[in-house]
C-alpha positions as CSV (number, residue, x, y, z in Angstrom):
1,X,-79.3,-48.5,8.4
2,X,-78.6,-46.2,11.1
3,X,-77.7,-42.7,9.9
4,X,-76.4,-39.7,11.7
5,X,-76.6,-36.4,9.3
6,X,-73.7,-33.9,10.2
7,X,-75.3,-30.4,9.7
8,X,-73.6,-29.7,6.3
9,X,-76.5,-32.6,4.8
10,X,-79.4,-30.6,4.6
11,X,-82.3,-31.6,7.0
12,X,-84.4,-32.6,3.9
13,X,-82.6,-35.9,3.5
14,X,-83.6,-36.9,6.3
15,X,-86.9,-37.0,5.2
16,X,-86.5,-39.1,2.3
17,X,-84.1,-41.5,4.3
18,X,-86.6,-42.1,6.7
19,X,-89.1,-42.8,4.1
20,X,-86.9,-45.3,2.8
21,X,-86.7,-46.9,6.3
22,X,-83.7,-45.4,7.6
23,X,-83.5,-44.5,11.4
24,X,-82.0,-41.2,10.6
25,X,-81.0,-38.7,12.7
26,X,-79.3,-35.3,12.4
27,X,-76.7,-33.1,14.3
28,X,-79.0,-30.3,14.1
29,X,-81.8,-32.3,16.1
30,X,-79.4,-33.1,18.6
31,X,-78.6,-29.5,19.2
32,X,-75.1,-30.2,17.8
33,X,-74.9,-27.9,15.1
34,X,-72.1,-25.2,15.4
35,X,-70.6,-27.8,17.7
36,X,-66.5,-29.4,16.6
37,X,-66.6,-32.7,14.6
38,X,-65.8,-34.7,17.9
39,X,-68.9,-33.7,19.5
40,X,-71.0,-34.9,16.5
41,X,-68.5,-38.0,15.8
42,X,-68.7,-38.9,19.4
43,X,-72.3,-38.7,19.1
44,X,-72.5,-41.2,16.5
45,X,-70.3,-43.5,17.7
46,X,-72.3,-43.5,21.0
47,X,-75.7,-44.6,18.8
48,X,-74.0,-47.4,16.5
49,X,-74.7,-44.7,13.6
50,X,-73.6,-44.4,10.0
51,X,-72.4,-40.9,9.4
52,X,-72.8,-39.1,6.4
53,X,-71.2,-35.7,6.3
54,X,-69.7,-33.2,3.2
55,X,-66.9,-32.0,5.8
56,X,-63.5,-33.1,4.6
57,X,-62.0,-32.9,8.3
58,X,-63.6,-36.5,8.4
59,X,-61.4,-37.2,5.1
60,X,-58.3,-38.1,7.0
61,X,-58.6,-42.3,6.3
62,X,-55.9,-42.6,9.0
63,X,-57.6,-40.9,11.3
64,X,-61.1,-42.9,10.6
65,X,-59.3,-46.0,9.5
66,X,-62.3,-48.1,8.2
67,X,-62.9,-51.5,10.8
68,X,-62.9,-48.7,13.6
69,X,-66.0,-46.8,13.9
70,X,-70.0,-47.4,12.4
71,X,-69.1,-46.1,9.0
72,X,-68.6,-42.7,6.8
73,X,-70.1,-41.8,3.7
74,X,-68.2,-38.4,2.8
75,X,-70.5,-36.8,-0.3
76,X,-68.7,-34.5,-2.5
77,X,-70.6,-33.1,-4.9
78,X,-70.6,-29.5,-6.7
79,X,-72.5,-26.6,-5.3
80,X,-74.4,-25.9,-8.2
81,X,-75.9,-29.9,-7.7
82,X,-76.4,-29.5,-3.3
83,X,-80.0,-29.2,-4.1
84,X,-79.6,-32.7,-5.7
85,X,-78.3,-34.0,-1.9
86,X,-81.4,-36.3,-0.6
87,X,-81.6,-37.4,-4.4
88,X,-78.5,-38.8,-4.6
89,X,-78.1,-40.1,-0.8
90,X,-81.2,-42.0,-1.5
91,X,-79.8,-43.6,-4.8
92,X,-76.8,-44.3,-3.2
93,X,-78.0,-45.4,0.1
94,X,-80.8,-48.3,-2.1
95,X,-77.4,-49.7,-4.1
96,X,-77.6,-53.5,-3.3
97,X,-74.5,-53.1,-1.7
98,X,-74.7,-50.7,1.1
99,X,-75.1,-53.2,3.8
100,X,-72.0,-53.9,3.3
101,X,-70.6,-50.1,4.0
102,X,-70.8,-50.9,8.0
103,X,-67.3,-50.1,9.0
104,X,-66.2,-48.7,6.1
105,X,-64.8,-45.5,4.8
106,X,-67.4,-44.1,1.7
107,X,-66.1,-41.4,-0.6
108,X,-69.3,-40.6,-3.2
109,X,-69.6,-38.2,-6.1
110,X,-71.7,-37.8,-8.6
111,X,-70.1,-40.2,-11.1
112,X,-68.7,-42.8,-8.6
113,X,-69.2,-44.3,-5.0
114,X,-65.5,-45.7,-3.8
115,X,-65.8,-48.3,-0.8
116,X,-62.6,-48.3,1.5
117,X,-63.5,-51.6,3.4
118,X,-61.5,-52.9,6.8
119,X,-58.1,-54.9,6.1
């Protein structure tokens, strides 16, 4: 899969992505961090990417209406587990069915991964 990292994932999920065989890249590598959500989304759009973020202003389904763009996987976890993040992407990113999240809208949490697929 290929993943773009907003720079609210920390950079140490890439590492385990990649190990996993994802082509992973992240805003920060791109010199996009501190830069507005278009810039990044923009960016991964541009590379056919996958992107995983934690920032809610990519929440907005109507705005990122799944069948539109590459695909979103918004994480939402507690602070207490962030140090948890590359654990979980990677358990969530091996699920049999995550070749099937191109184009779709991803909310994930702890307890539950909910799939908004394209109409």
């Amino acid at each position: 899969m290929r993943i773009k990292l907003d720079e609210n994932v920390t950079p140490r999920a890439a590492e385990g992505l990649r190990a996993d065989g994802h082509d992973v890249d992240t805003a920060l590598d791109e010199g996009l961090g501190g830069r507005c959500d278009a810039d990044v989304w923009m960016a991964a759009q541009a590379g056919g990417r996958f992107v995983i973020t934690q920032d809610l202003h990519f929440s907005d389904v109507r705005r990122f209406l799944p069948g539109t763009h590459h695909g979103i996987l918004l994480v939402r976890i507690p602070d207490a587990e962030q140090n948890r993040l590359p654990d979980y992407l990677r358990a969530w990113l091996c699920a049999a069915d995550r070749e099937e999240w191109a184009r779709c809208f991803v909310v994930a949490t702890p307890n539950k991964v909910r799939v908004l697929r394209p109409e």
